[in-house]
Every structure is written in structure tokens, then in C-alpha cells.
C-alpha positions in Angstrom: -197.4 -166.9 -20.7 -199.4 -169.0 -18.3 -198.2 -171.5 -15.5 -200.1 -174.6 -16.7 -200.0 -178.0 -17.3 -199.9 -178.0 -20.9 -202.1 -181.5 -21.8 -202.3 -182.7 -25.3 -205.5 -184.6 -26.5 -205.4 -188.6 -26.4 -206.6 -187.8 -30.4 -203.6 -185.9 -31.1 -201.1 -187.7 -33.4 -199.1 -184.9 -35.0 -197.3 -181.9 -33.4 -195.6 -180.2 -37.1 -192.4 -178.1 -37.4 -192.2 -175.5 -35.5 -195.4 -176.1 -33.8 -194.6 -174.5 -30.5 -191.0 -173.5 -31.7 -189.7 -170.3 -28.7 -193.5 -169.9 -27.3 -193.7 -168.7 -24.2 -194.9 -171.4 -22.3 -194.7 -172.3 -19.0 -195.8 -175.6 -17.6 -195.8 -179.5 -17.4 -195.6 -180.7 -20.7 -197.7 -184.1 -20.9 -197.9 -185.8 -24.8 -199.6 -188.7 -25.0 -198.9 -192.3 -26.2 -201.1 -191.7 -29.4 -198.6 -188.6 -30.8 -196.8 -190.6 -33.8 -195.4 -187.7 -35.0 -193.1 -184.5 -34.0 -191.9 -182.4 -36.3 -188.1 -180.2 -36.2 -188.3 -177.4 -33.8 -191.7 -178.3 -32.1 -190.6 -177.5 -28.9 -187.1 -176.0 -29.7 -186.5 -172.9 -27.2 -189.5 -173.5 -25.1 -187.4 -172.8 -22.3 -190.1 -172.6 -19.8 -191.2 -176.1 -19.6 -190.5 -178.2 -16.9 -192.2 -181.3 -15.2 -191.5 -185.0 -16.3 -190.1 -185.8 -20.1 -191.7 -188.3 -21.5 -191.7 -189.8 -25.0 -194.7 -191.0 -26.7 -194.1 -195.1 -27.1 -195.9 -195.1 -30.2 -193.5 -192.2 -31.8 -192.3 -193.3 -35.2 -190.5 -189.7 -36.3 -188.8 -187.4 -34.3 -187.9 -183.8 -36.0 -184.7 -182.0 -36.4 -183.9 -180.1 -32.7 -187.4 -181.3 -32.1 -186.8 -180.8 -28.4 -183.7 -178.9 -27.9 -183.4 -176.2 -25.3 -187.2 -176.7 -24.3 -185.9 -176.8 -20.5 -183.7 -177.0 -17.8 -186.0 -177.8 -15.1 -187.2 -180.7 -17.0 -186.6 -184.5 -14.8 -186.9 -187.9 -16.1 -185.6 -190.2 -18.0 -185.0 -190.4 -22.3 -186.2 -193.3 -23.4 -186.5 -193.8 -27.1 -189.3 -195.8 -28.1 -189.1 -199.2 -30.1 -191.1 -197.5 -32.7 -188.0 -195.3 -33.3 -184.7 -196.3 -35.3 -183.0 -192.8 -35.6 -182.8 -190.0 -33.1 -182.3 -186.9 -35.3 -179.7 -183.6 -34.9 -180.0 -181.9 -32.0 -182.6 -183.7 -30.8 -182.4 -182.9 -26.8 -179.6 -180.5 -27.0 -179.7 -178.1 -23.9 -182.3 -180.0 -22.0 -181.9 -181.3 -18.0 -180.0 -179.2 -15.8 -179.9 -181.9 -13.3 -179.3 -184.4 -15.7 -181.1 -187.8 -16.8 -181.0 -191.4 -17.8 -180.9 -192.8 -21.3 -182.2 -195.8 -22.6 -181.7 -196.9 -26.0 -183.7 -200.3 -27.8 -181.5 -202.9 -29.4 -183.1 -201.1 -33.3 -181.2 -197.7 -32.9 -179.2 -197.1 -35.9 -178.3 -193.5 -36.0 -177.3 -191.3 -33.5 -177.3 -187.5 -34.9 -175.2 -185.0 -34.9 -175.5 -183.0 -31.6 -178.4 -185.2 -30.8 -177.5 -185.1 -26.7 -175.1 -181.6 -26.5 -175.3 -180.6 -23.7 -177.9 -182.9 -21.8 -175.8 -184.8 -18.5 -176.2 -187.9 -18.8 -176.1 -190.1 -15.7 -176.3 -193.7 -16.5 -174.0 -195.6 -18.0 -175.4 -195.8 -21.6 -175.8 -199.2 -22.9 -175.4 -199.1 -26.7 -177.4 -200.6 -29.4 -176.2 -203.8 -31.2 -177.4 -202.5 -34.5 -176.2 -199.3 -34.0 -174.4 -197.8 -37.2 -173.5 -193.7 -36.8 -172.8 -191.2 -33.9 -172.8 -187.7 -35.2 -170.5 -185.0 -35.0 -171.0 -183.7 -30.7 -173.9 -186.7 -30.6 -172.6 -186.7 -26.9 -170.4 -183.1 -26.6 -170.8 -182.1 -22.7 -172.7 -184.7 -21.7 -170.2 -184.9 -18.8 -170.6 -188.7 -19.1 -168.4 -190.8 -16.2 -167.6 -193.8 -18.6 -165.1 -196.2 -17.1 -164.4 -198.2 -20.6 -166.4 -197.0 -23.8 -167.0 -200.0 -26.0 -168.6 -199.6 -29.4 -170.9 -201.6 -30.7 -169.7 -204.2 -33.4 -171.7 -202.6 -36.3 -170.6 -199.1 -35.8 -169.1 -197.4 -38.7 -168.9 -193.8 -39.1 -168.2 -192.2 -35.2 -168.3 -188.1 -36.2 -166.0 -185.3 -34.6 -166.6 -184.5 -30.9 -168.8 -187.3 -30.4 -167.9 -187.6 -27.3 -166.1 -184.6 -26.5 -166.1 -182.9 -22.8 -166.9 -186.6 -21.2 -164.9 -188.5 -19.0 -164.1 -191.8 -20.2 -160.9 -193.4 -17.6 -160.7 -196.5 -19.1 -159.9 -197.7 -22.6 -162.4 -196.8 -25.8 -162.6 -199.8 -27.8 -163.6 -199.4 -31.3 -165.0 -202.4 -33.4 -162.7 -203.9 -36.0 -165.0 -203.1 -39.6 -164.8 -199.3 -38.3 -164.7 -197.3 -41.7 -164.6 -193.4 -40.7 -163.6 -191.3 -37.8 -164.1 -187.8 -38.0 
């Protein structure tokens, strides 16, 4: 592999499965604002990326373990773009030794399973009124310091480990129309 910044065009608007899925790159990974599309496994195992992540504001769909283990060297923060309503399973699984911030946009609706194992988060994650489902580990390891974790009011289906391997010292507080805990 090379040690390069690794530049996709401004005309590029569709990275597909698998697309760079355990390559041997080694670089600064810089997508642009026009990618609409990223397919599962498009950067899954790229372990020798590093520089700062950055998600295209105009992504619309984001692939199955689209970015997961891509790399540990990796700073910045996660911010899903309005354009985005679901972040998929294993999304950024394995990602940011030194951990990052994530934002989330009132439209979120889904959390997957897995979707953040692994990945420390630092901030005090502010959840999404319309938010529906966490999946099963959505948060496992995250080595989250919650003081009180309180679920949005539209939350229904909270999977098994969701938040396993975090430290929450105050009360969880789950919302009254609740229908399934794994």
C-alpha cells in the first residue's frame, strides 16, 4: 500500500459494497459532500486509514458495517447527516482508539445492531426525539460515562447489550409506551 491522502472526486456520488472492503490502504480518507451513497463493507477492515472522519452531509444511505474497523487512528467527530434516518449494523464498529463525539439530528429512527461496538464515545449523547430502536450491542464498549440515561419518549424496541460495558451511575429511565426489551 501507499501513504496517501486518498481524495475522492467532487463528481463521485456512489462508493458500492465492498468497494474498498480490507484494501490495503494507508492514508487520509477525504469523501466529499456530493457522495449520496455508501454501500456495506466500503471501507470495512481498511484498517490503515487515519486522518479526520467525516460524513458526507448530503448521504442519504449508509451500508451494512459500511465503516467498521477502517481505523484506529482515525479523529473527529460522527455526525450523522440530516439526510440520514437510520444508521445501519455495525456501522462504525472498531473505529477511534482515542475516541469521538457523536451527534445525532432530531429524524434518527433506528439505531442498529452493533452500530457503535466498540467506538468510545466521549460526549454525552443527546438522543433523538423520534428515535424508535437501538439494536442488539448498538452501544457495547462504548465506555460511555452517562450520569442518568433517559430514553427518548418514542422508543420501543431497546435490543440486548445495547448498552453493555458503559457506565451509566445514575438512574436509566425508560419511556412509558416501551414494548420490547431484549
Amino acid at each position: 500500500g501507499c501513504d496517501a491522502e486518498i481524495v475522492m472526486p467532487y463528481t463521485l456520488n456512489y462508493i458500492g459494497t465492498g468497494a474498498f472492503n480490507s484494501k490495503l490502504l494507508k492514508g487520509e480518507l477525504i469523501l466529499t459532500d456530493n457522495i449520496t451513497h455508501i454501500g456495506g463493507n466500503a471501507f470495512m477492515d481498511a484498517s490503515g486509514l487515519y486522518g479526520t472522519f467525516y460524513l458526507p452531509q448530503k448521504l442519504e444511505f449508509l451500508g451494512r458495517n459500511a465503516f467498521s474497523g477502517m481505523g484506529k487512528d482515525l479523529v473527529g467527530d460522527i455526525i450523522i447527516p440530516s439526510t440520514m434516518t437510520e444508521i445501519p449494523d455495525g456501522a462504525f464498529g472498531i473505529n477511534f482508539a482515542n475516541g469521538t463525539n457523536l451527534f445525532l439530528h432530531d429524524a434518527v429512527v433506528r439505531i442498529g445492531d452493533g452500530a457503535f461496538t466498540n467506538v468510545r464515545i466521549n460526549n454525552n449523547v443527546e438522543w433523538p426525539r423520534s428515535l424508535k430502536l437501538i439494536g442488539a450491542n448498538a452501544f457495547n464498549n462504548s465506555r460511555m460515562m452517562i450520569p442518568e440515561l433517559k430514553l427518548p419518549s418514542n422508543i420501543q424496541h431497546l435490543g440486548d447489550g445495547a448498552f453493555c460495558s458503559n457506565y451509566i451511575s445514575g438512574h436509566l429511565v425508560l419511556p412509558e409506551n416501551m414494548s420490547h426489551i431484549d
